[in-house]
N, C-alpha and C positions, 0 to 999 in steps of 0.2 A: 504494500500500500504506500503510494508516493503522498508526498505533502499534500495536495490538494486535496487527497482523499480523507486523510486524517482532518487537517481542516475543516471542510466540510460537515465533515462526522461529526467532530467536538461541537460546531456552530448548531447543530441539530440535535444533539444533547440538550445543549445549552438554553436553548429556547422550549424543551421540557420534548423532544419527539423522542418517542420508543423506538426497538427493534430496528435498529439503523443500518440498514443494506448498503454497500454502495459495489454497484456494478459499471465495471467499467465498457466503453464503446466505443466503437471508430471514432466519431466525431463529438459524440457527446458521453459525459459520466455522468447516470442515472442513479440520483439519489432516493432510496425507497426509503420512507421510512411509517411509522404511526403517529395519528395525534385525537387525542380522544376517544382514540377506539379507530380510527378509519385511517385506511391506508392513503397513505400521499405520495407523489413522488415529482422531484425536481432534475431537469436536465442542468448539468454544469458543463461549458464549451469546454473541451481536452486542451482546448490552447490558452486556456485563462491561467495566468500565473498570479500567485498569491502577492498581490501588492498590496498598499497600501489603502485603496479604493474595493479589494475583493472581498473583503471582508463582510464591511456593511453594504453592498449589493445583493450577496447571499444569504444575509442574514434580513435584510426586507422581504426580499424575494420568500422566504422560507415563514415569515412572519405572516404574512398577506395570503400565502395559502394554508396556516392556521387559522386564520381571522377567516376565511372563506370555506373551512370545513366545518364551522361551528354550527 
C-alpha cells in the first residue's frame, strides 16, 4: 500500500467511515468504505500526489458523501 493509499485510508477513518477497502485501478483508486451502515465509495485519480491541497479535497469530497448518505 503506497502513501496515497494509506492516506486516504487514515482520512476515512478519521471522519468516522468503517470497513475501509481500498482497491487499486488503472486510472483511478477506489475507495470502499461504510458510513452509517451503507456502503460508499470514492474514486481517487492514481496520478494525484499527496500535497498540500490533497488532503482537504479528499476529505470534502469524502464529507459531502456522508452528508448525502444520511
Amino acid at each position: 500500500m503506497n502513501s496515497l493509499h494509506r492516506s486516504v485510508a487514515k482520512t476515512i477513518e478519521a471522519l468516522g467511515g468503517t470497513n475501509v477497502r481500498i482497491r487499486p485501478g488503472r486510472r483511478h483508486t477506489i475507495a470502499e468504505f461504510e458510513a452509517g451502515g451503507r456502503p460508499l465509495s470514492i474514486p481517487v485519480h492514481s496520478g494525484s500526489i499527496a500535497s498540500r491541497r490533497f488532503e482537504p479535497m479528499i476529505r470534502s469530497q469524502i464529507r459531502r458523501k456522508m452528508e448525502a448518505a444520511r
